[in-house]
N, C-alpha and C positions, 0 to 999 in steps of 0.2 A: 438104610438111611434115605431119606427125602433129599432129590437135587435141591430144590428149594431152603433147604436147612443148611445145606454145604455152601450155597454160592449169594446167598439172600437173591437179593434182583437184578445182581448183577451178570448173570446167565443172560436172565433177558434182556436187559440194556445193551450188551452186544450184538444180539440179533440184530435188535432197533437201530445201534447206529451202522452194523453193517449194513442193512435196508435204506438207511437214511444218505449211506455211501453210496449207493447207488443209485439213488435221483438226484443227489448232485451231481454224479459225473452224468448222466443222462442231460441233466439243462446245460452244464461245460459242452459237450456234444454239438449239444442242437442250437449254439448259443448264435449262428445265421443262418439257421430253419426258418424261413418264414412263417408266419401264425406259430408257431411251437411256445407255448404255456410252462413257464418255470414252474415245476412241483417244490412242495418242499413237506416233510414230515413232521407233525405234532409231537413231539417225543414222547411229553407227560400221556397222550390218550393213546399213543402207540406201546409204551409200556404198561399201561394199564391192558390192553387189549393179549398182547405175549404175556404176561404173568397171568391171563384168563384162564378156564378151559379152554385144550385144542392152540394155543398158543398162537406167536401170531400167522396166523392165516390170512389169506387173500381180503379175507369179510375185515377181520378188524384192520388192514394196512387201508385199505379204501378208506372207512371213518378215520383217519391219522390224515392224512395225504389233505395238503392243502396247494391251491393256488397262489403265487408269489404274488405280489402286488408290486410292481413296477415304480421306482422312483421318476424315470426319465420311459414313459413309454416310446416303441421304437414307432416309425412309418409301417413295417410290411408289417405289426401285430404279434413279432417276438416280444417274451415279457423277460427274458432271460439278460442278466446286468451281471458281464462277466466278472466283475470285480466282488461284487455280493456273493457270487457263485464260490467264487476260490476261496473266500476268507471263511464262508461255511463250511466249505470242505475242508480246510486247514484245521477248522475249531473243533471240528467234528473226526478228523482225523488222530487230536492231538488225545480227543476223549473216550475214543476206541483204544487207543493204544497204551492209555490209563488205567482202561476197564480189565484191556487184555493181561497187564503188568499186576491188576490186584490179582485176577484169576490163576497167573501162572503162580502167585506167590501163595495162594490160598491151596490150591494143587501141590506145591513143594512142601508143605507144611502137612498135611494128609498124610503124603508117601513116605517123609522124614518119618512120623508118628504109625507109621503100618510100619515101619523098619526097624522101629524102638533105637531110634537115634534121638 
């Protein structure tokens, strides 16, 4: 059987938000870096890019990855707004852990059905 047919998109949606976890905590990080550039990931062109060929790879997270735009730009040229920061990490935390909750439920369902339970 095809991963694909077992997990739809949502294989790759957790890639994407575990990648997407990790430039949030990267801009939390550097949030008094001076000049340091809040990122933040496209989701929809980052999961179009992991559902590709060769999945997601370096080539397609570069096309995903955008620049934050600053509501209150700071003096030293941090674009990083720690309050913005956490509540994307929060939303995105709560949708990983979503994703992870269908996957384990879709997994439990498999192994019941390989058991003949």
């Amino acid at each position: 059987m095809n991963e694909n047919s077992l997990f739809g998109v949502h294989g790759a949606a957790l890639q994407v938000r575990s990648q997407r976890m990790g430039l949030l905590a990267s801009n939390i990080a550097n949030a008094s870096t001076p000049g340091f550039k809040a990122k933040d990931l496209d989701f929809q062109v980052a999961l179009q890019a992991a559902e590709g060929p060769g999945g997601l790879s370096a080539n397609g997270m570069s096309g995903a990855v955008r620049y934050r735009n600053p509501m209150q730009p700071s003096i030293d040229g941090n674009t990083v707004e720690l309050s913005t920061e956490q509540t994307a990490f929060a939303e995105n935390a709560v949708q990983y852990q979503t994703t992870l909750s269908f996957l384990n439920g879709r997994i439990s369902t498999i192994t019941r059905a390989l058991r003949g339970e």
